[in-house]
Structure formats: structure tokens, C-alpha cells
C-alpha positions in Angstrom: 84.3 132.1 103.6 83.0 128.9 101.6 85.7 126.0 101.5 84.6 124.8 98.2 87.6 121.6 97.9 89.2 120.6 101.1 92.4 120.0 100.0 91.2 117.7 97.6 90.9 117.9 93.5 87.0 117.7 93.9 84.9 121.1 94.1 83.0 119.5 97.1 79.1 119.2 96.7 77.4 122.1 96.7 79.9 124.3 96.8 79.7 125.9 93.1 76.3 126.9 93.9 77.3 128.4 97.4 80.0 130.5 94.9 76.6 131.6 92.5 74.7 132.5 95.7 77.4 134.5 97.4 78.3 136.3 94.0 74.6 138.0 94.1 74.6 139.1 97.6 76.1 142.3 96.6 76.6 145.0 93.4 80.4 144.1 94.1 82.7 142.0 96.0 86.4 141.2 96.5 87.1 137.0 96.0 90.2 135.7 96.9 91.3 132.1 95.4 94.3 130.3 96.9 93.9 127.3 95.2 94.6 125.6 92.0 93.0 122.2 90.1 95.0 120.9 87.6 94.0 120.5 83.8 92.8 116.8 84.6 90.3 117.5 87.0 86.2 116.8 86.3 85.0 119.5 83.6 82.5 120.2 86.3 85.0 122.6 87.7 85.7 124.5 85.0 82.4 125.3 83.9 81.7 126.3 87.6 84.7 129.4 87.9 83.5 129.9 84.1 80.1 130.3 85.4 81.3 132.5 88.4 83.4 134.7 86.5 80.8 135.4 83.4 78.0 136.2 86.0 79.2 138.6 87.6 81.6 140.9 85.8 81.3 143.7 88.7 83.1 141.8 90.5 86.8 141.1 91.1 88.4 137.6 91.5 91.9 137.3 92.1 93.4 133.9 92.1 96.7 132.2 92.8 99.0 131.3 89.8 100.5 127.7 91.1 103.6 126.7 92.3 105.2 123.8 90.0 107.2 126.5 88.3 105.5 125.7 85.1 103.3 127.5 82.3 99.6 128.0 83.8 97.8 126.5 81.1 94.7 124.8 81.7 95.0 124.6 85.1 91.8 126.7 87.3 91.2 129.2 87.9 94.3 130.8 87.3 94.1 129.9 83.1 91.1 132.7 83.2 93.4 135.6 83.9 95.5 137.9 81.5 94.7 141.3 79.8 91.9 139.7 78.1 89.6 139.2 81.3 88.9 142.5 83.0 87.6 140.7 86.1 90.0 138.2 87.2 93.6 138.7 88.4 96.3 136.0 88.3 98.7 136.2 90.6 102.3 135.0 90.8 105.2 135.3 93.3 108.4 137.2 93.6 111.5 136.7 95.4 112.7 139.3 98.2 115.5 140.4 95.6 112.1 141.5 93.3 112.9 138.8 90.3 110.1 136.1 89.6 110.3 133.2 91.9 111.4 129.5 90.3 108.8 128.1 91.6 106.0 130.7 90.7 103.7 129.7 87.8 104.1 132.1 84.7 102.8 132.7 81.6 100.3 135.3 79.4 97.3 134.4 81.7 99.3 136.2 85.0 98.9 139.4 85.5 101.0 140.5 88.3 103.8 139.2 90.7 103.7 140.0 94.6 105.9 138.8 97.6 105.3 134.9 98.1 108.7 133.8 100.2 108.2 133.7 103.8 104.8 135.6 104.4 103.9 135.5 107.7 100.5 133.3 107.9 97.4 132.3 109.7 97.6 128.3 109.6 94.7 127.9 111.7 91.5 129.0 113.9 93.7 129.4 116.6 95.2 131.8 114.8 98.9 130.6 114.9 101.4 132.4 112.4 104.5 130.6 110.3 106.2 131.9 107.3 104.8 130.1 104.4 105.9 130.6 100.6 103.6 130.5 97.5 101.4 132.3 95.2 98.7 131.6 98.0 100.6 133.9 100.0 101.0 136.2 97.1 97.6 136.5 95.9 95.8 137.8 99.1 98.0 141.0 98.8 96.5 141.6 96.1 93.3 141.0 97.1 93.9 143.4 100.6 94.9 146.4 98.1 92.1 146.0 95.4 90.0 146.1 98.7 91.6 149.5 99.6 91.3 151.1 96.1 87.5 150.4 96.1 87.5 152.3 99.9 89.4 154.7 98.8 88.1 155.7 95.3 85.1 154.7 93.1 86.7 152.2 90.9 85.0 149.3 89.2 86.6 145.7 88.8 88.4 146.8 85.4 89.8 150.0 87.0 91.1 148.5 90.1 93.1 145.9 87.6 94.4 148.5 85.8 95.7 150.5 88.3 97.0 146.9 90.2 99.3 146.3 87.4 100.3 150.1 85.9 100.9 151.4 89.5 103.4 148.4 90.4 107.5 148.0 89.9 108.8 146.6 86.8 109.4 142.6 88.2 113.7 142.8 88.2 115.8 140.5 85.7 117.8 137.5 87.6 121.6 137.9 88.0 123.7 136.6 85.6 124.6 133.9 88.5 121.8 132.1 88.9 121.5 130.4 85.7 118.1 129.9 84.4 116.1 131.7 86.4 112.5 133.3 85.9 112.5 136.3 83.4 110.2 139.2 84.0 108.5 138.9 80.8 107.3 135.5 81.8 104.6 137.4 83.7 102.3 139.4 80.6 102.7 142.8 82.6 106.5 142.4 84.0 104.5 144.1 87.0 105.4 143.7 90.6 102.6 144.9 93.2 103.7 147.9 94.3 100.6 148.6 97.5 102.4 152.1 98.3 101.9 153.6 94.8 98.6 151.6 94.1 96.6 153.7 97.0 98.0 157.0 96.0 95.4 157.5 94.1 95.3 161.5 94.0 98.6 161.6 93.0 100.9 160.0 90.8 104.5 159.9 90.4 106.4 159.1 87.4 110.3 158.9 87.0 111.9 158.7 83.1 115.2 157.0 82.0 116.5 161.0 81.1 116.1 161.7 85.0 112.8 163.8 84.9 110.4 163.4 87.2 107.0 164.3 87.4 104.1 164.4 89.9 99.9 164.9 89.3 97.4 162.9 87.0 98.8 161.0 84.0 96.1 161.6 81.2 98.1 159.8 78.5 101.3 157.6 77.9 102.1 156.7 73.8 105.0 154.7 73.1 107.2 153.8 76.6 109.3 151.1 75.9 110.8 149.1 79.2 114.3 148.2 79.1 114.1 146.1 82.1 117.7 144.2 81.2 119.5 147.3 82.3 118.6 148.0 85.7 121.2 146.5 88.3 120.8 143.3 89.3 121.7 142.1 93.3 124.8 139.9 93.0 123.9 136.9 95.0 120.1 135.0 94.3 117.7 134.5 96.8 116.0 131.5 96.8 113.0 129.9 98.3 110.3 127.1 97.8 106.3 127.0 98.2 105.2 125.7 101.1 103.1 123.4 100.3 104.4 121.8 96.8 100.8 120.7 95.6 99.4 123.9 96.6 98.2 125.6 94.3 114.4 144.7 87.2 112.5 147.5 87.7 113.0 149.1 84.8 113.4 152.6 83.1 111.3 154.2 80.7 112.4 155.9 77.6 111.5 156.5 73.5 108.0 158.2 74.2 105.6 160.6 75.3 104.1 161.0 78.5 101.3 164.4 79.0 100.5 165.3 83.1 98.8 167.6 84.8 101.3 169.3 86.6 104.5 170.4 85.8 108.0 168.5 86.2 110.0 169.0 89.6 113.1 168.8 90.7 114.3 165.3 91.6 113.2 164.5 95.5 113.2 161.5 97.7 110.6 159.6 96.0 111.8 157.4 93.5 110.3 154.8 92.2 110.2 154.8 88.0 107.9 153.2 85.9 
């Protein structure tokens, strides 16, 4: 573990060359980043995750989104994910109803949502726990289960991002009662970590809006269209705040064509669409 800011805005000295020298120790590697600097911080800092994320492309990073419930930005290093960067994940955080948390940063450089309100947490070396809220609490679950894809199967950074965001639930639309709250396509993906379906790798299972269900390999999906708006929405909000403020509807599927391996079944207890 390499503390490379201390709380503070400041990459401390020597720590973007610790990041280099860790990043060669091994053909691939897992980094987690819990921590945001903010658009205004010394260039030196941006060039440094830019280095990082350039030299090693084997590698996966996954990084926390921010908490001021605003549009990601410039901000680092969450502004070097979305689809275009096969090696970093940005994460943001969802409510325990599923929708996108207020205070979750959004826009087309997160790639995936996961549980930030209330995770239990290590605070400290003595190893006491608290609930703590946040897309730091959001992004190490998606660290744990890229980490259990690579020991389960032979997948490379790309792959493991792939299957992060096509294997997770469709992040749900707010009720109509709570006003202006995050909308799933304020995340690029609408995707909600799903860690259940993720691991299954030797066997996927897919659910369509007509009710048919299928289970096996999919080799090829043309054409899905999400409608997200009409899955049933829970009829109170749940709300919660980051922790630390300066710290950094499922849907159905219909209208296309999906080919599998196997053939449909009959409907069983498994049911999560995509």
C-alpha cells in the first residue's frame, strides 16, 4: 500500500515514482484509488496517473468517482475512465433502493455504480469498523471482484471491464417522489455491479422483456434497447450522504437479437434480466 497524498491536495514527494516502481513489479496487478484531486491541483498530478495509466495497460486501475454530486470532469483520476480507456474503471455509488446516489459523481467518464451508503469499514490499524458512505466505499468492490475474475478465469484488464459492466443490473430510475434525483443514464453504462453474476463466469443467464429466458455462453447481442423508465420504482427514497464530504431501474431488454449456446428454458428462480 503506498499513501501517495495524506489527505492533502499534494501527491507527497516521491510518491508518483513509488506508483511507476510498483506498476513493474508484476505482468498484472489490481490498483485501487479512493481518492480524488480536484481540477485545480499542480499539473504534476495529472501527468503522474497519465503516466501510470499509459505504462502499463495490463493493468487494471479502478478509481473512485467523487462525492460533490457533480459532473467528474477534470478532476483525477476519475476524468481517465469511460468506454474509451480499457484499463481504468470509474466508479460511482448507488443507493440501497439501486438508483444513483445524490451525492455520487456522474458523468461519461464513470463506468459503473456499486453500493456506497453505509459499507461497513476499516478506519484504522486497529482495525475498527463504522459504516461509511462514498464512492471510496464503492470502488473497492469493484476492485475485490475484478480480483476474483482474474482467479477465476484468464482475463486481461479489457476483459475483466467488460464483463464488470455487461454482467451488472441496469442502475434503477428514482421515484417520481423524490424530485431531482440521479438518473441512470448519468452513469455511461447505466450498470450497477452485480459480484453474483460477474464470477459466473461458465455460465450466463439472460432474461428478455417477452419473458424468455436463456442460460450458456452469449456469442453475440445486435440491437438490445434498455427501457429502464419502466421497471417499478420503490415508493419511498432512500437517502444518504458521503462520509467524508471532501473525500474523494434495472431494466428489460427488448427490439433485438440475442444468439447462445444452449437452448431457452423454462422460467426458474433465477432472475435477474439484462
Amino acid at each position: 500500500m503506498v499513501n501517495v497524498g495524506q489527505g492533502r491536495r499534494e501527491l507527497l514527494p516521491g510518491s508518483a515514482e513509488a506508483l511507476r516502481l510498483l506498476g513493474g513489479l508484476s505482468r498484472f496487478r489490481i490498483w485501487n484509488f479512493s481518492l480524488e484531486y480536484p481540477d485545480t491541483s499542480n499539473s504534476v498530478i495529472h501527468s503522474a496517473f497519465t503516466s501510470l495509466f499509459s505504462s502499463w495497460p495490463t493493468h487494471l486501475f479502478v478509481t473512485a468517482a467523487g462525492n460533490d454530486g457533480q459532473a467528474v470532469g477534470n478532476r483525477y483520476p476519475a476524468a481517465f475512465g469511460g468506454p474509451n480507456r480499457p484499463n481504468v474503471v470509474t466508479v460511482g455509488a448507488t443507493l440501497p433502493d439501486g438508483t444513483l446516489a445524490d451525492f455520487s459523481a456522474w458523468g461519461s467518464q464513470v463506468d459503473i455504480a456499486a453500493p456506497g451508503c453505509e459499507v461497513q469499514s476499516t478506519i484504522d490499524e486497529a482495525a475498527h469498523v463504522r459504516g461509511m458512505s462514498g464512492t471510496s466505499q464503492a470502488a473497492p468492490q469493484v476492485s475485490l471482484t475484478a480480483a476474483l475474475l482474474r482467479t477465476f478465469a484468464t482475463l486481461d484488464s479489457k476483459q475483466i471491464k467488460a464483463r464488470l459492466i455487461v454482467s451488472g443490473a441496469l442502475i434503477k430510475a428514482p421515484p417520481a417522489s423524490a424530485g431531482m434525483r440521479r438518473q441512470p443514464g448519468m452513469v455511461w453504462s447505466r450498470s450497477a455491479l452485480d459480484i453474483e453474476r460477474a464470477v459466473d463466469v461458465l455460465e450466463d443467464f439472460v432474461e428478455l422483456a417477452d419473458g424468455r429466458q436463456y442460460v450458456g455462453s452469449v456469442d453475440a447481442v445486435e440491437g438490445l434497447t434498455c427501457a429502464g423508465a419502466g421497471f417499478p420504482s420503490p415508493s419511498t427514497a432512500t437517502t444518504c450522504g458521503p462520509s467524508r464530504p471532501t473525500e474523494p431501474g434495472r431494466g428489460s431488454s427488448s427490439a433485438g437479437r440475442m444468439t447462445t449456446r444452449r437452448s431457452p428454458r423454462a422460467p426458474g428462480p433465477r432472475g435477474r434480466a439484462r
